[in-house]
Each structure stands twice: as C-alpha cells, then as structure tokens.
C-alpha positions as CSV (number, residue, x, y, z in Angstrom):
1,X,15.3,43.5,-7.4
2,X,12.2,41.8,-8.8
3,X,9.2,42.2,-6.4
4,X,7.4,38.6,-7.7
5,X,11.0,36.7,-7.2
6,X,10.0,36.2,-3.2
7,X,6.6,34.8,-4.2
8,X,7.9,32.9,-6.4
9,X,10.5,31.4,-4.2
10,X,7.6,31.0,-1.9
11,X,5.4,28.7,-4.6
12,X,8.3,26.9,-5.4
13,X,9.2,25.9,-1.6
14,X,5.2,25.4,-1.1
15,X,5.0,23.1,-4.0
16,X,8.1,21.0,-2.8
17,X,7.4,20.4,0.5
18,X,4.2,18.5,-0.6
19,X,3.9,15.2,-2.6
20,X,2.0,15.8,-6.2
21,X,-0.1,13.5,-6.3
22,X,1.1,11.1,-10.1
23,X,-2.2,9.9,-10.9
24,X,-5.6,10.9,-9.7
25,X,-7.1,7.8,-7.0
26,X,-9.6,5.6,-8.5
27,X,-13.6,6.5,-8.4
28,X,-14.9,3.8,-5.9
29,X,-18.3,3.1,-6.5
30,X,-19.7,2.1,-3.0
31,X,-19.3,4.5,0.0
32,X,-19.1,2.2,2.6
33,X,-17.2,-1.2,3.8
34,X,-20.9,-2.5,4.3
35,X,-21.5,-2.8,0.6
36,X,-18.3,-4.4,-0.3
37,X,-19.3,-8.4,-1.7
38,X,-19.4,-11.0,1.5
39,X,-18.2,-13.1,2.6
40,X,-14.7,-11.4,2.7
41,X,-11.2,-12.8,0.6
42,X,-9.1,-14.8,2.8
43,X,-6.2,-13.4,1.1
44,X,-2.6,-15.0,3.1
45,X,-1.6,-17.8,1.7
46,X,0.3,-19.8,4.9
47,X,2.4,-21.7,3.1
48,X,3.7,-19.4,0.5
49,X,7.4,-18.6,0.1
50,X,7.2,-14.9,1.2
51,X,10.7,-14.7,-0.1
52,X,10.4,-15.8,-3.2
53,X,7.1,-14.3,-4.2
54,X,8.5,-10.6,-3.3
55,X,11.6,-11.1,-5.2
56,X,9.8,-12.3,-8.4
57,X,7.2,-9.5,-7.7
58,X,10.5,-6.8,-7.1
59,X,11.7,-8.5,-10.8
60,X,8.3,-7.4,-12.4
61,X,7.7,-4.6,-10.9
62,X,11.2,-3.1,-11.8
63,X,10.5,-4.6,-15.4
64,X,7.3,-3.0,-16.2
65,X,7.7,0.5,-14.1
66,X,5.4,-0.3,-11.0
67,X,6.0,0.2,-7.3
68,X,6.1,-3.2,-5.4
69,X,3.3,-3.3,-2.9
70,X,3.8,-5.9,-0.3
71,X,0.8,-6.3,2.3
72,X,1.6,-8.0,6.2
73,X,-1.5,-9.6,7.5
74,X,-3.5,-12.4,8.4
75,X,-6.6,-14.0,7.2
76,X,-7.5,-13.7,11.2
77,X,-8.0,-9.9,11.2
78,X,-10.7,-8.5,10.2
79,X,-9.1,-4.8,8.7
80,X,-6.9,-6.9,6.3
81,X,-10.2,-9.0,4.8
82,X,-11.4,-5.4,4.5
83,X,-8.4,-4.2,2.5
84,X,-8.2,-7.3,0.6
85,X,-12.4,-6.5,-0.4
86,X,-11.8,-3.1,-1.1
87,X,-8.9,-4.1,-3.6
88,X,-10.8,-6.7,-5.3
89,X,-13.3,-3.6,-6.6
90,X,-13.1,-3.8,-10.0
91,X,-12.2,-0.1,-10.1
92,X,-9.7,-0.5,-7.9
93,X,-8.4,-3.8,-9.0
94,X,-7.5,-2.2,-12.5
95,X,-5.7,0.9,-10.9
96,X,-3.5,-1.6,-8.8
97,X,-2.5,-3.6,-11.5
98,X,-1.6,-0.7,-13.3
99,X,0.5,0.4,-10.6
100,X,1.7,-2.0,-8.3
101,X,2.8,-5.3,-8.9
102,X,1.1,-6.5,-5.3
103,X,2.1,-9.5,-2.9
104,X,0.3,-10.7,0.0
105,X,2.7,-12.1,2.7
106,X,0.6,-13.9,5.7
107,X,2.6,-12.9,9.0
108,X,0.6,-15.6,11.0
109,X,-0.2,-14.5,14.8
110,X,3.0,-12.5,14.2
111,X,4.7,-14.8,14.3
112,X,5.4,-15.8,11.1
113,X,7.7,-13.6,7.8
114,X,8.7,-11.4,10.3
115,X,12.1,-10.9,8.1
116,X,10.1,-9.0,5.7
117,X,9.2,-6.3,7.7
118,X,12.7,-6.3,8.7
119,X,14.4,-6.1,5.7
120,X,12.6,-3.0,5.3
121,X,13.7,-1.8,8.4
122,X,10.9,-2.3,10.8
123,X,12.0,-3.3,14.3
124,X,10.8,-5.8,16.4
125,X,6.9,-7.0,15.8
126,X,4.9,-5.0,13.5
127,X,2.8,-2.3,15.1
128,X,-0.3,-3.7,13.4
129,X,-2.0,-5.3,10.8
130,X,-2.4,-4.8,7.8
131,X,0.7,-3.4,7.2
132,X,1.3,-2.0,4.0
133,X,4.9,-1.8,2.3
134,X,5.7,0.6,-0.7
135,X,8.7,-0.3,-2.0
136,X,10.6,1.6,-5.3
137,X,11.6,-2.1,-7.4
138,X,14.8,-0.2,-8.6
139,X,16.2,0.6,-4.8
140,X,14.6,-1.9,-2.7
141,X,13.7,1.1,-0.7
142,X,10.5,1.5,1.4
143,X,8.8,4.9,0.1
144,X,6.0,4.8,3.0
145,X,8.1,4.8,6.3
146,X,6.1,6.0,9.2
147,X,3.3,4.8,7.3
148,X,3.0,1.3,7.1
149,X,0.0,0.5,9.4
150,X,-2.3,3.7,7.5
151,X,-4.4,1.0,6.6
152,X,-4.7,-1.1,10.0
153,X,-7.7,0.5,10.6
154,X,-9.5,0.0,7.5
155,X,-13.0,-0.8,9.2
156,X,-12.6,2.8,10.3
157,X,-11.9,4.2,6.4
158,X,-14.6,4.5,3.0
159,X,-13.5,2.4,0.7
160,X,-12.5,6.2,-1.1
161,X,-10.1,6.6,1.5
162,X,-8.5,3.6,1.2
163,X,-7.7,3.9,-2.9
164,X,-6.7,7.7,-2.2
165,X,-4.2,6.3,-0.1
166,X,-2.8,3.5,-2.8
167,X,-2.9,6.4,-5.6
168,X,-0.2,8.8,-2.7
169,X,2.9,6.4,-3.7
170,X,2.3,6.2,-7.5
C-alpha cells in the first residue's frame, strides 16, 4: 500500500471539513466604525412590502447568480446603522452588488415581518438585531443557520470584519 494515500486522505478530509472561501473579502479602507461618514443611514423602510421586495430580490438574485441577502433590523438600533454604514463603503458597496442582490426588511420593535424570519425557520422572536439572512435564490434555503445575528454586534467589529464575514457565503 501507498504510504502518501493516508495523508492524502487526511488533506482531502482537512480541506472538506472547512468552507473555501469563493472570493477573497473586500479591502476596507478605514479601520474603525469611528471613521465611517455620520450621521448614520436609516436604512428600514416601515412601510415597505417585505414580501414582495424579497421575492422580486429571490427573482434577481436567481437570474444573475447572486446569493439573496436579506437584513432584519430597525432604524432604532444602533448595530444595524453600523452595518448599514459599513455597506455603503464604496469598496464594500461594489463587492455586494456583485454578490448579493440585498433587501432591507424593518422588523419594527420586533414586532413587525416576523414571517420572514420564520419562513426561514427561525422560531419565535429574533435573537437580535441585525439579523442577517443568506439565502441560495435557487433553494430558498438559508446558507447561514446558527449564524444569523454574527453581525448584532457590529459596534463590537472593524469594519474588516464585517466584509470578511459577507465575502464567507459567496
């Protein structure tokens, strides 16, 4: 028996049990949520038809080859104004659009599009805010279970850490 076939079984297992990353993150250019432009977006549009802006978004996304990105929050909380900044960076913004076709659903005090988060099969209230959803267009199938509130904290993150995280599901 071949000596190099258990290290090469070994590789092989190694390199499968962790996610390649498909594209490299975007360079951000500030280091800190302190530089990003003030005042912050106010992203959550109250009145729009969650609904129907994710299913045209699902149609686009599935059309040009992007992963639908769906983002919970409110214009109350302060980590999804952060998010919201960080994604308007230029650098950033470009990635995005080449990877995601992106919809901002307001969830009011919670209270508000919960059926979203429940199609996706969250339960009960959402653990935080934001919450981000990766969803493959082509299976209406959330790639980032476990992970949706990553970003709740984003006061906490760089603005690097926040675009590495977007460039994981692409």
């Amino acid at each position: 028996m071949n000596a190099n076939i258990p290290i090469a079984l070994a590789l092989a297992a190694a390199l499968l049990a962790v996610p390649a990353a498909a594209v490299p993150a975007p360079k951000v250019r500030i280091a800190s949520i302190d530089q990003l432009p003030r005042p912050l977006p106010l992203p959550y549009v109250e009145t729009a038809d969650a609904d129907a802006q994710i299913a045209a978004a699902r149609a686009r996304a599935r059309k040009a080859g992007k992963k639908l990105l769906i983002d919970l929050g409110g214009n109350w909380c302060p980590d999804c104004r952060v998010l919201a900044g960080i994604l308007h960076l230029p650098e950033v913004r470009a990635f995005v659009a080449r990877h995601y076709e992106v919809v901002m659903v307001d969830v009011g005090r919670f209270d508000r599009n919960g059926q979203v988060a429940a199609h996706y099969g969250v339960k009960g209230r959402l653990p935080g805010v934001p919450a981000v959803l990766i969803v493959d267009p082509r299976t209406d199938r959330l790639l980032n279970a476990g992970r949706i509130t990553a970003l709740a904290d984003a006061r906490g993150m760089t603005p690097q850490a926040l675009a590495d995280w977007l460039a994981e599901w692409v």
